[in-house]
C-alpha positions as CSV (number, residue, x, y, z in Angstrom):
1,X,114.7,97.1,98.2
2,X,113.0,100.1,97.0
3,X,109.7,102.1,97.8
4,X,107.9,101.0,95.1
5,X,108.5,97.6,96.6
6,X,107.0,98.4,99.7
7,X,104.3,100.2,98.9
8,X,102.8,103.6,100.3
9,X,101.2,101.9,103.3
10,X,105.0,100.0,103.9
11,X,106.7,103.2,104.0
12,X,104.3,105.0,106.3
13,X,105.0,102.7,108.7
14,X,108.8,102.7,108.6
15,X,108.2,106.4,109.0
16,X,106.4,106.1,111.9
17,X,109.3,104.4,113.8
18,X,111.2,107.9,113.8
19,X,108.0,109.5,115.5
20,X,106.5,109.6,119.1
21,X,103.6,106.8,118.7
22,X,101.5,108.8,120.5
23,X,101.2,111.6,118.9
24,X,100.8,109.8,114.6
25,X,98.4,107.6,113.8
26,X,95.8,110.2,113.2
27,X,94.4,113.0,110.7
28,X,96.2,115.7,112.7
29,X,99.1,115.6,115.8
30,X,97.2,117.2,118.7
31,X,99.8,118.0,121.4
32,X,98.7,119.9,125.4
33,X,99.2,123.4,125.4
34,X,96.7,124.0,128.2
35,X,94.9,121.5,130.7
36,X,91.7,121.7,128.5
37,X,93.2,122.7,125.2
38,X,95.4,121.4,122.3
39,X,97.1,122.5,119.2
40,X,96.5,120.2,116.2
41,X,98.8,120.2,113.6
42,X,98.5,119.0,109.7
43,X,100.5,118.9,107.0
44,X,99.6,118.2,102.9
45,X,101.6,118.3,99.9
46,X,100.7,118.7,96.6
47,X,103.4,118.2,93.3
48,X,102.5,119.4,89.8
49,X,101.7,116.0,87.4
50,X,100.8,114.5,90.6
51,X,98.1,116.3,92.4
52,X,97.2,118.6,90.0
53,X,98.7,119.3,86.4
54,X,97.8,121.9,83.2
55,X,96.1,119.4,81.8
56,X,93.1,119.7,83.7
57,X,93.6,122.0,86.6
58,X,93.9,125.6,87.0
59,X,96.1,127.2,89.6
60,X,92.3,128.7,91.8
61,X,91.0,125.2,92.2
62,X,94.5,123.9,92.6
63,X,94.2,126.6,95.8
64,X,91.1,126.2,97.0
65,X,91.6,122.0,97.2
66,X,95.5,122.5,98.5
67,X,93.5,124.5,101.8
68,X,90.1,122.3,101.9
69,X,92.4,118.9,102.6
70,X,93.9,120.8,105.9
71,X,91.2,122.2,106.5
72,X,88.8,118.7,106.5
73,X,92.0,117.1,108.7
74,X,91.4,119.4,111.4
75,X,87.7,118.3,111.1
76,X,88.3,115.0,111.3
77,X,90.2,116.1,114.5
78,X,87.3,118.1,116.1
79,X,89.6,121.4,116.1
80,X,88.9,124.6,115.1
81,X,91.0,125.9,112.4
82,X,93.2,129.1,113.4
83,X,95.7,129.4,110.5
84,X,98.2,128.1,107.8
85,X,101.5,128.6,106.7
86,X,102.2,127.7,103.0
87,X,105.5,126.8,101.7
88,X,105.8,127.1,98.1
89,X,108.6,125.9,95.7
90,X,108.0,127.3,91.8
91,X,110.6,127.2,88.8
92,X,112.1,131.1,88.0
93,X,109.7,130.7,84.5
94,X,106.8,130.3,86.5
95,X,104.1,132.9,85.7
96,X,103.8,135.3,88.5
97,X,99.7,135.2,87.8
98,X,99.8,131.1,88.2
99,X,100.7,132.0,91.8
100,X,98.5,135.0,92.7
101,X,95.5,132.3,91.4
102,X,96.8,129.8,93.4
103,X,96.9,132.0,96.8
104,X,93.3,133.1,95.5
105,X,92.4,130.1,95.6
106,X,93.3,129.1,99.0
107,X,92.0,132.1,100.3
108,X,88.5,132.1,99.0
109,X,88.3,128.4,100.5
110,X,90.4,129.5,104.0
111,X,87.8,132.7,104.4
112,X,84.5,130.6,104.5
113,X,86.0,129.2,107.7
114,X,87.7,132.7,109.1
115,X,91.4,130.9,109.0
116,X,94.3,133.3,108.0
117,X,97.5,132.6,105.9
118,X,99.9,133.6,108.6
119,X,103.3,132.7,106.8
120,X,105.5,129.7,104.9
121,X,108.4,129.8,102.6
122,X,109.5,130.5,98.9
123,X,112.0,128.2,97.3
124,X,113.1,127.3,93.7
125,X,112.8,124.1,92.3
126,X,112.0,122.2,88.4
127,X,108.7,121.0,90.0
128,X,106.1,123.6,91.5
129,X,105.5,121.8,94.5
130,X,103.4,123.5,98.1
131,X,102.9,122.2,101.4
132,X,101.1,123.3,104.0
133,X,100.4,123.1,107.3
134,X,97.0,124.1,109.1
135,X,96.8,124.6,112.7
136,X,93.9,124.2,114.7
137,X,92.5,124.4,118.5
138,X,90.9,121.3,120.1
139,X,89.0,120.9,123.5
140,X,91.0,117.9,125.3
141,X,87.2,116.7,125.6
142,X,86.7,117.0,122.4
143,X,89.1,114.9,120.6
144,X,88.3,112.6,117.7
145,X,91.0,110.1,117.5
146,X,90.6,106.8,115.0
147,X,91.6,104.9,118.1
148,X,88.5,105.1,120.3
149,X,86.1,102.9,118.1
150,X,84.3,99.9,119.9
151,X,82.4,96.8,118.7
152,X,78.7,97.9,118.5
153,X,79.1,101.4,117.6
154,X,77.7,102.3,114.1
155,X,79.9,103.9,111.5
156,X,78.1,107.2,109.7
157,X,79.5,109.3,106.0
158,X,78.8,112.4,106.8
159,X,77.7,112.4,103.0
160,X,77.2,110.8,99.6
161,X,80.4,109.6,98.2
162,X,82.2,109.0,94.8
163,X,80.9,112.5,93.4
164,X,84.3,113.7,93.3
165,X,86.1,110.7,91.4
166,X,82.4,111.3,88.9
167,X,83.8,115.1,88.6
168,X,87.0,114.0,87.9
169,X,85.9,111.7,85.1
170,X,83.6,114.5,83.5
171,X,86.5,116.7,83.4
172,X,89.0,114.1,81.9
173,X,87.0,112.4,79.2
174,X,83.9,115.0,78.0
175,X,82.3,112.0,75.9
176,X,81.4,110.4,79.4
177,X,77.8,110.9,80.9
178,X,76.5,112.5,78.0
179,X,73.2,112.0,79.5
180,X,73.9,114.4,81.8
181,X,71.7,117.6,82.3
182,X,73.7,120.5,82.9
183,X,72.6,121.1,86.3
184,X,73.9,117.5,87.3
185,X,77.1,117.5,85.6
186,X,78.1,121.2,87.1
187,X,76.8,120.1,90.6
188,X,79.5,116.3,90.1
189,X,82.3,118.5,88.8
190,X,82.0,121.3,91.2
191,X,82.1,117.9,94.0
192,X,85.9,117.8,92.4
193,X,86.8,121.2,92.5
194,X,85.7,122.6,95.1
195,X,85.5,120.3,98.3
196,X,83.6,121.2,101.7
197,X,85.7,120.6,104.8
198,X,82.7,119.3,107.1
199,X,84.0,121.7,109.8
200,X,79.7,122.2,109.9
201,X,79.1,119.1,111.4
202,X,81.3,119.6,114.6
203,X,78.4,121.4,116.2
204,X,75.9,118.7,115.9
205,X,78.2,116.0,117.0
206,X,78.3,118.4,120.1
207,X,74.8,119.0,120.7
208,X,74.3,115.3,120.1
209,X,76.9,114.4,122.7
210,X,77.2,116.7,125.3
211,X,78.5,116.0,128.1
212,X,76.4,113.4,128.4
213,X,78.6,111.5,125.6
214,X,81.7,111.8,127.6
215,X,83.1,108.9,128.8
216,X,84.0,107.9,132.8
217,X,87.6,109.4,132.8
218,X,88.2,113.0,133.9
219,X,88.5,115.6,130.9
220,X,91.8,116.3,131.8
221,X,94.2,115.7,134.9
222,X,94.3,118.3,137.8
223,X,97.0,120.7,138.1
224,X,99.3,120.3,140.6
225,X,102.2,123.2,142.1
226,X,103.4,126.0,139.2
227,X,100.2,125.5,137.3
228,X,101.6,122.0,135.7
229,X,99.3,119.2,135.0
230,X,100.1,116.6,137.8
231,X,99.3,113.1,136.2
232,X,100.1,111.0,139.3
233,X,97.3,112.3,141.3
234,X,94.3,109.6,141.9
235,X,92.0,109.1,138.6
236,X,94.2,111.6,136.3
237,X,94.3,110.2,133.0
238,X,97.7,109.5,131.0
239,X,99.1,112.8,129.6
240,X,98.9,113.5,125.7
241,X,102.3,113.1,125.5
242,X,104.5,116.1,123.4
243,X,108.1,115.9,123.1
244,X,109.8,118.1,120.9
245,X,109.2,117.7,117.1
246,X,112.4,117.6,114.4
247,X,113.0,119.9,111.8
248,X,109.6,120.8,109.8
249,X,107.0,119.8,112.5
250,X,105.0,117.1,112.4
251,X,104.8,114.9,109.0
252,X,101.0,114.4,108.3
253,X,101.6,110.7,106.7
254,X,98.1,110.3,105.5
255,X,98.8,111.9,102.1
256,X,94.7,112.7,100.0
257,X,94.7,110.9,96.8
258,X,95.8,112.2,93.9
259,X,93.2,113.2,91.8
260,X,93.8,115.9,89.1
261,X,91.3,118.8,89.5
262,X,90.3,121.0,86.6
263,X,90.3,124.0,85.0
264,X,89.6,127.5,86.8
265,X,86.7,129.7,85.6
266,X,88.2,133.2,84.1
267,X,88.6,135.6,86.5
268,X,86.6,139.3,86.2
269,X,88.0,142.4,87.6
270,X,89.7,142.3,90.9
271,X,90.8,139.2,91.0
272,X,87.6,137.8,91.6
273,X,85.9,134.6,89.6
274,X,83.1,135.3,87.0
275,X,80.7,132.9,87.3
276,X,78.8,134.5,84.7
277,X,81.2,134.2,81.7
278,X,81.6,131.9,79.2
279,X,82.2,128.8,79.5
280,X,82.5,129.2,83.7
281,X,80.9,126.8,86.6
282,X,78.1,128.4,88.8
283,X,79.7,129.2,91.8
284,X,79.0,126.3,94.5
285,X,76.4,126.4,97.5
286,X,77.7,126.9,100.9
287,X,77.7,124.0,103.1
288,X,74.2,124.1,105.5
289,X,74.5,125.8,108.5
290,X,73.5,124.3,112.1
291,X,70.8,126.1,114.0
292,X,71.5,129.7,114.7
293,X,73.3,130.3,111.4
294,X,76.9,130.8,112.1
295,X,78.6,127.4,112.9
296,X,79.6,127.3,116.5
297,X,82.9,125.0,116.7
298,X,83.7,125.3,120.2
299,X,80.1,125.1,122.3
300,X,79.6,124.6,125.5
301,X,78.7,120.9,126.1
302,X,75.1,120.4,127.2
303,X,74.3,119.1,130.3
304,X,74.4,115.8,131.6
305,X,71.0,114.0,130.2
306,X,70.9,115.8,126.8
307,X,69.5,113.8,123.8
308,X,71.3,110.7,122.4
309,X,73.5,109.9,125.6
310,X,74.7,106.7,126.4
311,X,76.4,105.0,129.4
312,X,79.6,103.6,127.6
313,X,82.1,101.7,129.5
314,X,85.6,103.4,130.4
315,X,87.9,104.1,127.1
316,X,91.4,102.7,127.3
317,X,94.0,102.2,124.3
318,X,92.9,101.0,120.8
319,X,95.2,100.0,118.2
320,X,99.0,100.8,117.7
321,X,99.4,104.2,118.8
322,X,95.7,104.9,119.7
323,X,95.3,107.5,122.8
324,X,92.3,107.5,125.0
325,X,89.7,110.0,124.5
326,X,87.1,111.2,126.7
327,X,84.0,111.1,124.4
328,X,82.5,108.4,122.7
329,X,83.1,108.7,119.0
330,X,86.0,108.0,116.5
331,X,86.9,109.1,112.7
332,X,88.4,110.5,110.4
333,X,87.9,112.2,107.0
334,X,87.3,110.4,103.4
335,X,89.9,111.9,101.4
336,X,91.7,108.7,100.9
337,X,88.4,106.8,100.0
338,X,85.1,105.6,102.4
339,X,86.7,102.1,102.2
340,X,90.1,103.4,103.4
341,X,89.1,105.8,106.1
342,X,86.4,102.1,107.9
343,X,89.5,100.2,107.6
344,X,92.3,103.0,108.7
345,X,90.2,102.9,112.5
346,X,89.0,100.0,112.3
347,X,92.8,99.0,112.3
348,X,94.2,101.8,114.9
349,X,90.6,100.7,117.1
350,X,91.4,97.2,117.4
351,X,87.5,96.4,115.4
352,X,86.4,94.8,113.0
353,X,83.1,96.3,110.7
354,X,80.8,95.3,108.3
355,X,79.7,97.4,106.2
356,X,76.1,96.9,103.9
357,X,76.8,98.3,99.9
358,X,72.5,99.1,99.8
359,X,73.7,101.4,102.7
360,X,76.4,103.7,101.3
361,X,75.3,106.8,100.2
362,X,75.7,107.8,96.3
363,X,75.0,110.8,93.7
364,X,71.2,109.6,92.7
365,X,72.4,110.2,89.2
366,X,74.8,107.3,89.3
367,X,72.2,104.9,88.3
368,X,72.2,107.1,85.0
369,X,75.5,106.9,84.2
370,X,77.4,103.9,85.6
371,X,76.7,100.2,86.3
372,X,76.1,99.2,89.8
373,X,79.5,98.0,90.5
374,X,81.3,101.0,88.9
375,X,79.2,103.1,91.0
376,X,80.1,100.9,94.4
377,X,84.1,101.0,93.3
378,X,83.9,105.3,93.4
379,X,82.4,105.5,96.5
380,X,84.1,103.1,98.5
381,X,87.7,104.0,97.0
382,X,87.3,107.4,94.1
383,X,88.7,109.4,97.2
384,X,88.9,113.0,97.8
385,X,85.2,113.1,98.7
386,X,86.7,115.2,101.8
387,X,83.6,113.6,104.3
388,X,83.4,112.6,107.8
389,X,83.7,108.5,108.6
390,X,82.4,108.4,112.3
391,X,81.8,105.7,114.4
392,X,80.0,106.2,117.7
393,X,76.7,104.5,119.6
394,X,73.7,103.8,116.9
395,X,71.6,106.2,119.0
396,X,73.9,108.6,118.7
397,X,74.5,107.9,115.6
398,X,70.7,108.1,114.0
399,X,70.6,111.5,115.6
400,X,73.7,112.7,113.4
401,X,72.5,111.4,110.7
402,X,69.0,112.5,111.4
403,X,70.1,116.0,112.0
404,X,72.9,116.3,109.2
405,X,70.2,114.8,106.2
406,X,71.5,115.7,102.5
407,X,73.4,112.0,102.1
408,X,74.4,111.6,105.4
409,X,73.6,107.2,106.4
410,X,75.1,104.4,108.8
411,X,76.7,102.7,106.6
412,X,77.5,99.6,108.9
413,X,78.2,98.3,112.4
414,X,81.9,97.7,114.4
415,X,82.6,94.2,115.0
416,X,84.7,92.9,117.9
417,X,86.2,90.7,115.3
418,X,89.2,92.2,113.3
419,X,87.8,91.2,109.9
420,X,86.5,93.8,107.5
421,X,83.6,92.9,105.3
422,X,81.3,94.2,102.6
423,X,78.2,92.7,103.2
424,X,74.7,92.9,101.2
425,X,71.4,93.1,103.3
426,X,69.4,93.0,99.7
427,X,70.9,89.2,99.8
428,X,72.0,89.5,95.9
429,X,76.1,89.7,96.2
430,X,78.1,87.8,98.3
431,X,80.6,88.9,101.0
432,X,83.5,90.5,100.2
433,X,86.8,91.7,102.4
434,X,87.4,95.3,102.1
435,X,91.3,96.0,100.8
436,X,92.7,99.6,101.6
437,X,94.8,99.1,98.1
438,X,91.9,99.4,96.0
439,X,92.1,103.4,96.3
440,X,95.0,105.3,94.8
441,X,98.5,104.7,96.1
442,X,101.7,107.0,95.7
443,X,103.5,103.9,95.5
């Protein structure tokens, strides 16, 4: 038997096996470092003619895409990026600029969100091949784990979806959406190369919840003689367990899909991009801020009463490997596809959803440009769209969306079944079972 035989999604689970259950399963490993804190921990890879090739990419976007898939993990987490380490592996003929551009790349995405470069590796190898791994800081309250979905709860994008995979086809084939005014094809290819981590919407998802979103359980157990969490004491919770990790840390085995990004505007003196030459993109719009301007990622929770909470029953375990979490919301990020993220914890939750297609959030352009099912396949499975998929109470979760606007919709409702369905409230298609394989696999 070989991989190819077993498919991406058969590997990662033979992988798993060698890992601590409780700890994988998720878009980052969050381990206790103190009895309200955790480290989460991330790792992506990216291979030349895999993830990125000379065809269509160059080197800066290469960068700035390598550090927004961390980056969006650690959103999908709830934890506030600190740093990254980058190991890189380049053949001795590699151009030394190709690798400054690169590093610019993933620095001029890594600055927006204040996250240093702190260290990694250099080796030699036929294939230019990086890897690296973002670390972040996560309230033990604040925890967003795929597990912790009920039936009920509403699921929310964060944002429109299948822009990236539109980008992508713009950059690959020029004939396609001729149509296109200028304005609306920069804005879909910028979508491809240059991806917001929606580390912005961590702050409304805390206003929203407050403390008033957490659930029954204590935030974290008390600590008992030398300081040391003491998890047999009445009502502590089960620790976030941590045993050591092997060589290299902890294997992020939700690998982004592999779409090629494009070509690099020319860079102007210093290093820096020029927007303004030739041929170059308009530099993209920051992500919105929250009120108050700077995005605040570690609040304090409001108090007890605040808008949107809800009385939610007692979490326990989910799925296979699910922990419990404190707060009433699960997710993860989209950069596998909106189908595959539902169904990813929908699976780990134990749920079933259905999810309405007149519902799911799409560049208005589409309609322009591609037929109504083309448009439906791009969002649900184009990938590397690098949103939130969150599913918490619906009153929680029209405020979000509410509050987040610019694409942001429920999308569908958790089921206590285990099915997963595409349904149509227009009445005009008929229902359909989502399938995780209809995004890209590696295998």
């Amino acid at each position: 038997m070989q991989v190819k035989d077993i498919g991406e999604q058969g590997l990662l689970r033979i992988l798993q096996k060698f890992c601590p259950a409780e700890i994988v399963g998720d878009d980052c490993a969050v381990m206790a470092t103190t009895p309200n804190q955790s480290l989460a921990i991330t790792t992506d890879m990216l291979v030349d003619g895999v993830h990125f090739s000379d065809r269509t990419t160059g080197p800066y976007y290469a960068g700035w895409r390598a550090a927004a898939a961390n980056l969006s993990d650690l959103a999908a987490m709830g934890a506030k990026p600190l740093a990254v380490t980058v190991a890189l592996a380049v053949a001795a003929d590699t151009a030394v600029e190709w690798v400054e551009e690169f590093y610019r790349g993933m620095t001029a995405c890594l600055q927006e969100y204040h996250t240093p470069i702190v260290g990694g590796d250099v080796v030699r190898s036929p294939v230019v091949t990086v890897a690296i791994t973002a670390f972040g800081e996560v309230e033990f309250a604040r925890t967003i784990c795929r597990s912790n979905a009920r039936s009920g709860w509403a699921i929310v994008a964060t944002g429109v979806h299948g822009a990236s995979r539109a980008g992508l086809e713009l950059l690959l084939n020029p004939e396609f959406g001729q149509n296109l005014t200028e304005v609306d094809r920069a804005s879909l290819i910028l979508a491809h190369q240059r991806p917001k981590p929606r580390l912005d919407v961590l702050s409304v998802i805390w206003e929203i919840l407050g403390s008033a979103g957490a659930m029954e359980s204590p935030l974290s157990p008390p600590l008992g003689k030398g300081g040391k969490q003491d998890f047999n004491s009445s009502g502590a919770m089960e620790p976030p367990l941590s045993p050591p990790l092997g060589k290299g840390g902890k294997q992020d085995f939700n690998s982004s899909g592999a779409m090629e990004p494009p070509l690099s505007p020319p860079l102007a003196k210093g290093g820096k991009q020029d927007f303004n030459s030739s041929g170059a993109m308009e530099p993209p719009l920051s992500p919105p801020l929250a009120k108050g301007g700077k995005q605040d990622f570690n609040s304090p929770p409001l108090s007890k009463g605040g808008p949107g909470g809800v009385n939610s029953p007692r979490l326990t375990k989910g799925g296979p490997g699910g922990v419990k979490s404190p707060i009433a919301i699960a997710g993860m990020d989209s950069s596998d596809g909106l189908a595959d993220a539902i169904i990813q914890i929908c699976r780990a939750s134990g749920v079933g959803a259905k999810v309405d297609r007149p519902k799911i959030p799409i560049p208005d352009i589409f309609s322009e440009i591609l037929s109504t099912e083309k448009a439906l396949d791009w969002a649900l499975y184009g990938g590397e769209d690098f949103e939130l998929v969150l599913f918490l109470p619906m009153a929680n979760a029209q405020l979000l969306v509410e509050q987040i606007g610019d694409g942001a919709a429920i999308v569908g409702i958790a089921t206590d079944s285990t099915d997963i369905w595409l349904t149509d409230s227009s009445g005009i298609y008929p229902d359909a079972i989502l399938k995780i394989d209809g995004g890209f696999q590696h295998f």
